[in-house]
N, C-alpha and C positions, 0 to 999 in steps of 0.2 A: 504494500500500500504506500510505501512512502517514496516509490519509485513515481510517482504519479505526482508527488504534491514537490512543486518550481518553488524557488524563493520570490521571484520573482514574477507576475502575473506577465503572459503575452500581451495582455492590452495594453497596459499601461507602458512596457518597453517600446512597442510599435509604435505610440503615441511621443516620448522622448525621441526614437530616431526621427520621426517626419519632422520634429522641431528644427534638429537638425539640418535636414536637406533640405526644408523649405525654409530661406533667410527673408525676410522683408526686404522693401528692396529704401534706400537710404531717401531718395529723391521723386516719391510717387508721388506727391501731392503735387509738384511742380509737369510732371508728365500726364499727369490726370488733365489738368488743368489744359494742357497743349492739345491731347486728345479730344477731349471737347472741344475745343475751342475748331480744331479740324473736322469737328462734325457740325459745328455750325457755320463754317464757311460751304460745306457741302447743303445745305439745305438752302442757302442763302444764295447760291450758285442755281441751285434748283427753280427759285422763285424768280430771280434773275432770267434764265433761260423762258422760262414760261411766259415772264411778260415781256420779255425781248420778241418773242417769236410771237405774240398776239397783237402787237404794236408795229411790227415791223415783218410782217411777213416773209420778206424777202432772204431774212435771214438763215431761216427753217428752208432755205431750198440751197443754203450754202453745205455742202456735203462734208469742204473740211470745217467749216465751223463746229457742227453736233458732233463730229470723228475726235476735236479735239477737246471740246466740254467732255464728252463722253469719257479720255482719256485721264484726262487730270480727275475728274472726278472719282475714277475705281482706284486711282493712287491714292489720291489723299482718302479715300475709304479705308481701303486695305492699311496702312500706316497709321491711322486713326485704330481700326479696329486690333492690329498687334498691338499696340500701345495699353490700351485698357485690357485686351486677356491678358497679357501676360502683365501687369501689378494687380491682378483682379486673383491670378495663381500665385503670384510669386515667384520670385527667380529661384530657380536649382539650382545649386553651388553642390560641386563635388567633395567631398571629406577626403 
């Protein structure tokens, strides 16, 4: 019977290592802040486009115009969205 009983409980060690591997990261509030701020120039770009293109028709038939709104736009997505998963997980540091 006493082969069964750890000094140690599983849970609670699992819970010490992931302290471990997962470190805060020192400057999230300042990248939080940048992130957002790249999702509101995306919606603002959005509103932008829309009334560009209601006002001014001619626009909407510029093929590189929408090629290149379209372009900047999934960048500063994509960059906006790494930014907030990864301090939303935390960074991995190897031991």
């Amino acid at each position: 019977m006493k082969f069964f009983l750890t000094e140690y409980p599983i849970a609670s060690y699992h819970k010490e290592s992931l302290k471990l591997k997962y470190a805060p990261r020192s400057n999230s509030s300042k990248e939080m802040k940048c992130a957002f701020f790249l999702l509101l120039v995306i919606v603002m770009c959005n509103i932008g486009v829309v009334l560009l293109t209601k006002f001014f028709p001619f626009f909407f038939s510029l093929n590189l115009f929408v090629y290149i709104v379209a372009h900047v736009k999934s960048w500063i997505l994509s960059v906006s969205l790494n930014s907030i998963f990864s301090l939303s997980y935390g960074q991995i540091t190897q031991i």
